[in-house]
PAZAPA-4460 file (N, C-alpha, C; in steps of 0.05 Angstrom, whole numbers, plus 32768, in hexadecimal, padded with zeros to 4 digits):
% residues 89
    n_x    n_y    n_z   ca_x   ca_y   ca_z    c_x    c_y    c_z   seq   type   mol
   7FFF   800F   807E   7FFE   802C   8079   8019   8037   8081     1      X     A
   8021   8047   806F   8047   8050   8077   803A   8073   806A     2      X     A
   804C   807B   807F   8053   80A4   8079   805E   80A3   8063     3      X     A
   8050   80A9   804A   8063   80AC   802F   806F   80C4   8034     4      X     A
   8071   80DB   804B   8079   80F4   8053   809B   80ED   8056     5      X     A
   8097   80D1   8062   80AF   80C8   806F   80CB   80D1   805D     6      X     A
   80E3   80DE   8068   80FA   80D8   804F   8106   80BE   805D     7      X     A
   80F8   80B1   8071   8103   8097   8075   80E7   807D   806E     8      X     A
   80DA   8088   8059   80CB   806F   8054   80D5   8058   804D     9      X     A
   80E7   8059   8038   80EA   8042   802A   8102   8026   804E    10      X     A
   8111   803D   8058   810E   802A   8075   80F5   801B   8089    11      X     A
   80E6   802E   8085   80CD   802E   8096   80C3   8013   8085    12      X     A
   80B8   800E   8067   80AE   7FFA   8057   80C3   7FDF   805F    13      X     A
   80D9   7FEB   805A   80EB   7FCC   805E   80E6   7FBF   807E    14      X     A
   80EB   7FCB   8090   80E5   7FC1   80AC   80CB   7FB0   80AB    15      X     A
   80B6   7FC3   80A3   809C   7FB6   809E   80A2   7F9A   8090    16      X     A
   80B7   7F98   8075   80AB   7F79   806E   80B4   7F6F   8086    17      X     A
   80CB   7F70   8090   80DC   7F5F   8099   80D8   7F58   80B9    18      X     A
   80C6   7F6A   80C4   80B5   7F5C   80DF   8099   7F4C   80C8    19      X     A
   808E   7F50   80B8   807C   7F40   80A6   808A   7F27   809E    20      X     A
   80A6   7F20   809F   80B8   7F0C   8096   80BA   7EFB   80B4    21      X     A
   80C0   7F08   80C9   80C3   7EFB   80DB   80AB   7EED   80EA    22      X     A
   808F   7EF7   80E5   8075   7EEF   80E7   8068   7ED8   80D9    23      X     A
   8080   7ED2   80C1   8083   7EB9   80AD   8060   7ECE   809D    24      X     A
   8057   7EE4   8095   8042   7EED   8092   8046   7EF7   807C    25      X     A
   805C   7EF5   8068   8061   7F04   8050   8055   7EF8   803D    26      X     A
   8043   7EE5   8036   8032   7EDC   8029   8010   7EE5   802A    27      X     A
   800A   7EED   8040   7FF4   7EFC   8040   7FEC   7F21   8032    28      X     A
   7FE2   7F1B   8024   7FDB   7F27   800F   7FD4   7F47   8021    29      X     A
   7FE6   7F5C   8016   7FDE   7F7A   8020   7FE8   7F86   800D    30      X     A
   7FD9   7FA1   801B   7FD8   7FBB   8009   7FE0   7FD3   8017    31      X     A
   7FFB   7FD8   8007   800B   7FF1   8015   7FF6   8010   8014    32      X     A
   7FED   801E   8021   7FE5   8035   8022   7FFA   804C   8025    33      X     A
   7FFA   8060   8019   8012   806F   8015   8000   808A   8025    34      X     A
   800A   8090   803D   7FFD   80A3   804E   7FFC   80B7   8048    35      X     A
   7FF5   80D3   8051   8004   80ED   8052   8009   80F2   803D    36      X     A
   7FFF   80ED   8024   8011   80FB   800D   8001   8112   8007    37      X     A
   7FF0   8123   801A   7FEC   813B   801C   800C   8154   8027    38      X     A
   801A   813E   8036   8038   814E   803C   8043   8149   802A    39      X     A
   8045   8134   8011   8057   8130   8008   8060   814D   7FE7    40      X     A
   8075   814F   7FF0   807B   8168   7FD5   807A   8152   7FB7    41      X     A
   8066   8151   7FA8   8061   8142   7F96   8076   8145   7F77    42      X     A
   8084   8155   7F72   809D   815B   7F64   80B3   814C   7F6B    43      X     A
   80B1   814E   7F84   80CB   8131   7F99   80C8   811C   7F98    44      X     A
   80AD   8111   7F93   809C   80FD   7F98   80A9   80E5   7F80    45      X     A
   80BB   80D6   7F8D   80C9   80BD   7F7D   80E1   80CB   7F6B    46      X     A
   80EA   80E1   7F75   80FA   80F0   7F63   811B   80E7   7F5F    47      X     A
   811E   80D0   7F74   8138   80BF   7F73   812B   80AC   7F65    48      X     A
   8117   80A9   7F56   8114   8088   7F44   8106   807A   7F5C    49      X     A
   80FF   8077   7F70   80FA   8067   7F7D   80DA   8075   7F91    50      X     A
   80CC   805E   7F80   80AC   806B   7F85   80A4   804F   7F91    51      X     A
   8096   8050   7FB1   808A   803F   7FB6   806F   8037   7FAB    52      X     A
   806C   801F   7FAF   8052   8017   7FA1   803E   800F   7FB5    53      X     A
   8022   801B   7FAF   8015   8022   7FC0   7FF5   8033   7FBE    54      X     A
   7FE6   8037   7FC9   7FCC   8041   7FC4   7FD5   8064   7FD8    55      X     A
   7FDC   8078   7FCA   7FE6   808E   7FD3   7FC5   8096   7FE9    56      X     A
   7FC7   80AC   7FF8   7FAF   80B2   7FFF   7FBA   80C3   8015    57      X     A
   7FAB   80D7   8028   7FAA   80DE   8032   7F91   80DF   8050    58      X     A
   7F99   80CD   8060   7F80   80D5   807C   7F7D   80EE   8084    59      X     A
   7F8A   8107   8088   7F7E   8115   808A   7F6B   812C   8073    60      X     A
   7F72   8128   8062   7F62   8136   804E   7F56   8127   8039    61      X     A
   7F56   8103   8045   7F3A   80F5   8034   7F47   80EB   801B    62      X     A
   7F61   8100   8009   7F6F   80F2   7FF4   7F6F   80D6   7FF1    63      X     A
   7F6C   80CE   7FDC   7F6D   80B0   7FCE   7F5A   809C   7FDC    64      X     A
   7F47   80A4   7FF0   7F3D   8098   7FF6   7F26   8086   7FDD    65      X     A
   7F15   8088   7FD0   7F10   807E   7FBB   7F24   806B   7FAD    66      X     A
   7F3D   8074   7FA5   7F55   8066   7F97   7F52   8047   7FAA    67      X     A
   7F5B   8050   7FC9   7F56   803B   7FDE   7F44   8028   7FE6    68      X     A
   7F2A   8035   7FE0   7F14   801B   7FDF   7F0E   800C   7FC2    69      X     A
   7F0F   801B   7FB0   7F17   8010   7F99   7F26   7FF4   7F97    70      X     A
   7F39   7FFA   7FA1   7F57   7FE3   7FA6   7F48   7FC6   7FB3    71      X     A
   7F3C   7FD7   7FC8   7F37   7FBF   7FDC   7F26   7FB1   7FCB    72      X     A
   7F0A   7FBD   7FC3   7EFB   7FB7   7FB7   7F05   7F9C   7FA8    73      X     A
   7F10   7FA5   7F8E   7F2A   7F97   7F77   7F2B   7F7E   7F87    74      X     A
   7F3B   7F80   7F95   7F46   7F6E   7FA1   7F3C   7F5A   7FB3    75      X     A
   7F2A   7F64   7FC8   7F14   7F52   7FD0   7F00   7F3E   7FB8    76      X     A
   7EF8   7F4C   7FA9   7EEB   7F43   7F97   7EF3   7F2B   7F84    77      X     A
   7F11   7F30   7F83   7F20   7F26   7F70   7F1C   7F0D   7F7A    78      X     A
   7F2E   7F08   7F95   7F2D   7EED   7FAB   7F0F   7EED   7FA9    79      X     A
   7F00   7EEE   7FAB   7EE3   7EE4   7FAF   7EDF   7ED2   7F90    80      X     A
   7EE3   7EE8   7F84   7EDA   7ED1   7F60   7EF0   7EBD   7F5B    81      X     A
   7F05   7EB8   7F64   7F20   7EA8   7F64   7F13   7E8D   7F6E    82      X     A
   7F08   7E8E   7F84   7EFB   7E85   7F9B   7EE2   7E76   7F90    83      X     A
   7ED2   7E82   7F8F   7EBB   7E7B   7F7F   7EC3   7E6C   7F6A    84      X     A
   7ED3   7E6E   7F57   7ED6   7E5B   7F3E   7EE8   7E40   7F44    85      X     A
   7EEF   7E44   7F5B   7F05   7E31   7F62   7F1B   7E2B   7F5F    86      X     A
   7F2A   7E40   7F5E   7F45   7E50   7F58   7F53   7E56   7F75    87      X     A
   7F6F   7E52   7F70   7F82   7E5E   7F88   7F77   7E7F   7F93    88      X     A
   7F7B   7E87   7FA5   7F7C   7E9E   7FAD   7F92   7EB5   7F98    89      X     A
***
């Protein structure tokens, strides 16, 4: 989960891989949550070209939550039938 509020996100994401790099853990499979984008001024929002990727949402006002279990859903499910047929992860 990262402050998409942040004007220092895209620092904030890189640090993240790169203690995830030093954990040798960058192969385990996640899902960026894009916090706060109840702060975020949505006209600004990727307005240098550079839009993180991510399940947007907001904890305090509940935003994207749906979008977010959705995801998980997807995705749990996915690995489960992968699994089941006898397929890589």
């Amino acid at each position: 989960m990262v402050d998409a509020s942040s004007p220092e996100l895209h620092i904030h994401m890189e640090e993240v891989l790169q203690t995830l790099d030093k954990l040798n853990a960058l192969e385990i499979p996640r899902l960026t949550v894009l916090n706060k984008m109840d702060a975020v001024e949505l006209s600004q929002w990727g307005a240098n070209g550079e839009r993180p990727s991510g399940v947007p949402g907001s904890a305090k006002t509940g935003e994207g939550l749906d979008s977010l279990m959705k995801e998980l859903e997807r995705r749990l499910f996915r690995k489960r039938a992968r699994e089941q047929a006898g397929l890589a992860p």
